[in-house]
C-alpha positions in Angstrom: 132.0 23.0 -235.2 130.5 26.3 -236.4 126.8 25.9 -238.4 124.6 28.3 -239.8 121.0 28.3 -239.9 119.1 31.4 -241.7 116.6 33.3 -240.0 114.1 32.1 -242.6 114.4 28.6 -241.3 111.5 27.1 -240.0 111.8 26.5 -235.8 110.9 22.7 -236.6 113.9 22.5 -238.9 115.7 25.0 -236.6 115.5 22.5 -233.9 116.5 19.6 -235.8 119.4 21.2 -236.4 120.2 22.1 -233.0 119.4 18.3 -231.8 121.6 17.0 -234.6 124.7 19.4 -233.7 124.2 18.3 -230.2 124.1 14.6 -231.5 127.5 15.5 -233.4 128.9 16.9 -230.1 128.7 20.7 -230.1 128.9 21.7 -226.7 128.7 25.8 -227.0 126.9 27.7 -229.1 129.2 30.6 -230.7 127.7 34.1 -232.3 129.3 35.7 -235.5 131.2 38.4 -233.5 133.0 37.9 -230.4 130.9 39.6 -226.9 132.9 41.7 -224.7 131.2 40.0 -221.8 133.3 42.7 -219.5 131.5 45.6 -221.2 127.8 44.2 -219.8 126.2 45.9 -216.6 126.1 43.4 -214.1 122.8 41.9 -213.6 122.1 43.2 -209.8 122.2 41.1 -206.9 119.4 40.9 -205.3 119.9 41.5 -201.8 118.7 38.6 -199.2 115.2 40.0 -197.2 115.9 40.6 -193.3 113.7 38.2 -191.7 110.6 39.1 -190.8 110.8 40.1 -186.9 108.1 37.9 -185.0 105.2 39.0 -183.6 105.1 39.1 -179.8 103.0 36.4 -178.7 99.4 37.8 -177.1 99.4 37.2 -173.2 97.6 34.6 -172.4 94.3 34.9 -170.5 93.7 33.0 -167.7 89.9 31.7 -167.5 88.4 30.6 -164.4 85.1 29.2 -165.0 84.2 29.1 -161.3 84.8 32.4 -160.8 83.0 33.3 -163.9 80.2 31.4 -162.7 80.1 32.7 -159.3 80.0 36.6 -160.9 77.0 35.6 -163.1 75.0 34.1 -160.3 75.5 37.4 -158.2 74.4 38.9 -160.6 71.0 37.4 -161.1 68.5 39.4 -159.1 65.7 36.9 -159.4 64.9 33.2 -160.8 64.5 34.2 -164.7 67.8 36.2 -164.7 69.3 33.1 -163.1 67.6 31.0 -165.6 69.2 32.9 -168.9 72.7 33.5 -167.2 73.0 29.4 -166.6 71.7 29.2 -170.5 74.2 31.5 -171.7 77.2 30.4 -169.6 80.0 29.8 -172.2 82.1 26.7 -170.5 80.3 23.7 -170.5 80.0 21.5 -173.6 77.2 19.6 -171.7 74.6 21.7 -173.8 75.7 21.1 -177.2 74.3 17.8 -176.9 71.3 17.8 -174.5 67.8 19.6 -175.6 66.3 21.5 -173.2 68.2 23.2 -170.3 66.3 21.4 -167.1 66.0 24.1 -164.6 63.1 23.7 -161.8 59.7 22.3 -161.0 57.8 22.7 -158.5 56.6 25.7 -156.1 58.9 28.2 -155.8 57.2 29.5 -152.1 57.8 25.9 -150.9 59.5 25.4 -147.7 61.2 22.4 -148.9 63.7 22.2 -151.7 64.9 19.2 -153.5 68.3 18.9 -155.4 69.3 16.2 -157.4 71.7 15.4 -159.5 71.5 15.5 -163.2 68.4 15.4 -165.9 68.1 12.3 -167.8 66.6 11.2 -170.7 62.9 12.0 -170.0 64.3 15.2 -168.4 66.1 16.3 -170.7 63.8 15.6 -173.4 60.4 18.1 -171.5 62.6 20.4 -169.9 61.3 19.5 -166.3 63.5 17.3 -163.4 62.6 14.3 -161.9 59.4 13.2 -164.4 61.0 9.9 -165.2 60.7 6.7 -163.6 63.2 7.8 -160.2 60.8 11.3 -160.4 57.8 9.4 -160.1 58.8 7.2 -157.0 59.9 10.3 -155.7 56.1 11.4 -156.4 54.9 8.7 -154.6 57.4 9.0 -152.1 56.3 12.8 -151.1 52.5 12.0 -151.8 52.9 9.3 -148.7 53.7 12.0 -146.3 51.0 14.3 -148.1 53.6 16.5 -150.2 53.6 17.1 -153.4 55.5 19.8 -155.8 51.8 21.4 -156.7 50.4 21.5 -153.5 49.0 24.9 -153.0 49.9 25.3 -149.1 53.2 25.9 -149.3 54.3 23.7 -146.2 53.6 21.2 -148.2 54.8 22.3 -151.3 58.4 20.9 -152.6 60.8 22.6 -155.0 62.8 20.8 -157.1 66.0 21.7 -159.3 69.4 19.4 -159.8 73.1 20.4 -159.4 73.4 20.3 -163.4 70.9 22.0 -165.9 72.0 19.9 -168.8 71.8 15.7 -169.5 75.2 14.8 -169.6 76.0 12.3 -172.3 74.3 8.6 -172.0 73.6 9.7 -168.0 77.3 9.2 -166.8 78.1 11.1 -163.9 78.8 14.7 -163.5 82.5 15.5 -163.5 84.1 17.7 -161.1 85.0 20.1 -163.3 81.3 20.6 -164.1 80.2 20.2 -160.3 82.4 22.7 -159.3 81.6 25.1 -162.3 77.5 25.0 -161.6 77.6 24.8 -157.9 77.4 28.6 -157.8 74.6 28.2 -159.4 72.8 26.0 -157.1 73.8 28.1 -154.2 72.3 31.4 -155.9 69.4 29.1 -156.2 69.4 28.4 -153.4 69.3 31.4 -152.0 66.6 33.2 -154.4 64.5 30.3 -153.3 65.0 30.7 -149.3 63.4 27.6 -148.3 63.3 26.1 -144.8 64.7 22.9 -145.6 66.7 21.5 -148.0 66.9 18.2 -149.2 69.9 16.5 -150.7 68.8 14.0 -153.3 71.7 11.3 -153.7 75.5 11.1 -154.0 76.5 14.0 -156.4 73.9 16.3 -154.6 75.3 15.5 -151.1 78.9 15.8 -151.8 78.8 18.5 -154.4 76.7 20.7 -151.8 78.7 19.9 -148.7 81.9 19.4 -150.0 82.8 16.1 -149.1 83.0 12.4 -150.4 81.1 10.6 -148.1 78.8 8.2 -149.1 75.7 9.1 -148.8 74.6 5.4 -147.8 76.6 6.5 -144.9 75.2 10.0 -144.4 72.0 9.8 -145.1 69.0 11.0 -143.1 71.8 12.5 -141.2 70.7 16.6 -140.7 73.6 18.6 -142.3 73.8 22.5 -143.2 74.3 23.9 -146.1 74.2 28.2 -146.9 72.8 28.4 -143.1 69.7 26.3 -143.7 68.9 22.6 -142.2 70.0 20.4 -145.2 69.3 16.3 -144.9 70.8 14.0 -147.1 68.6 10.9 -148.9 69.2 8.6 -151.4 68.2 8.9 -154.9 65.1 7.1 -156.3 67.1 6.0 -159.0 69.2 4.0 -155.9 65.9 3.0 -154.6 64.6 1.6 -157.7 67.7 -0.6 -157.9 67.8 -1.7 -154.1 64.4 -2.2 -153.1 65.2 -2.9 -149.5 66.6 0.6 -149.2 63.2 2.1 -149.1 63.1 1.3 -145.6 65.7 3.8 -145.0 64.1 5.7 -146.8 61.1 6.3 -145.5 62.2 7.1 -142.2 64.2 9.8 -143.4 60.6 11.0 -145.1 59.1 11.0 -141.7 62.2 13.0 -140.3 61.5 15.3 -142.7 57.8 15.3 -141.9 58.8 16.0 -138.0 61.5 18.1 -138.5 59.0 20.5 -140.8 56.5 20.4 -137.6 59.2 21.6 -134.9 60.1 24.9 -137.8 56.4 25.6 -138.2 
């Protein structure tokens, strides 16, 4: 079926046209004069692209946290260079949600240092440790063997700082990831602080500082070491205020203390 539509034509009517020689069965559309389809240049073939080589994957690097914690705290020359390498210390998430990184109170000539555990809420919330309800039995506690953290003589002075800077999240305990990753820390802190006698101040404290898992209602009030010093373990006023008939114990590991203080003077 051959058809003819002039140039002229309208593309409306054009199309109509087409649509009704379709309808009628045309199934090629022929020109005038035949095409030597032979005599056309080939269209090119477009040749596939080589894959892409891949890149070779970057080597992996290795981060120890530990060790990158123990390099920053031998690197701290005093307590304020500790201070601002624990605050920038990249690999805990602990401060993304606490305030205020908690990092001492107390005298820092004391003969006695306290470590505890972790800040709380009040804690975290001024800055300082132990001002809370377990920091002020532990107040009260000192203050009954004539110690305080203020206390202008030095022998009867107490410095006080925890194993973790930062609240972790609704006061569970520290892990030991984190443990392990600020006890560098502690120990540089330790050491800048050079007291005579340390105090371990419940269960994270004890073991995280001695390197054990006993419990510390096992070892308390019993004289340890720790970085060469006279270290005794006690438990934590937050214990106390939860088993009242513990500050029995308690208080004779205060008056150990006391003694012990007397036979170093």
């Amino acid at each position: 079926m051959v058809s003819q539509v002039p140039w002229e034509t309208d593309w409306h009517v054009a199309r109509a046209c087409l649509e009704w020689q379709v309808e009628m069965g045309a199934v090629e559309a022929m020109c005038d004069a035949p095409v030597d389809r032979y005599a056309l240049d080939p269209a090119p073939i477009a040749k596939p692209k080589a894959a892409a080589t891949p890149a070779a994957p970057a080597p992996s690097v290795s981060i120890d946290p530990v060790a990158e914690a123990q390099a920053l705290a031998d690197a701290a020359p005093d307590l304020d260079a500790l201070q601002a390498a624990i605050a920038d210390f990249p690999h805990s998430d602990l401060k993304l949600g606490a305030r205020n990184l908690v990092f001492c109170d107390g005298t820092p000539q004391a003969r006695v240092m306290i470590v505890g555990e972790a800040p709380g809420r009040e804690e975290d919330r001024s800055g300082r440790p132990f001002i809370g309800e377990a920091g002020q039995l532990l107040d009260r506690m000192l203050a009954a063997i004539d110690m305080r953290r203020d206390h202008p003589d030095p022998a009867r002075a107490v410095y006080i700082t925890n194993i973790l800077p930062w609240r972790p999240p609704q006061n569970r305990d520290p892990s030991a990831e984190e443990r392990a990753m600020f006890r560098p820390f502690v120990m540089r802190h330790i050491a800048l602080i050079d007291p005579d006698i340390l105090i371990l101040m419940g269960r994270i404290s004890a073991s995280t500082l001695l390197q054990g898992n006993e419990a510390i209602t096992r070892i308390r009030g019993q004289w340890r070491e720790v970085a060469g010093r006279p270290a005794l373990p006690m438990l934590h006023p937050a214990y106390l205020l939860r088993n009242p008939a513990a500050k029995r114990e308690a208080w004779a590991d205060l008056l150990d203390l006391q003694a012990r203080l007397r036979t170093l003077t």
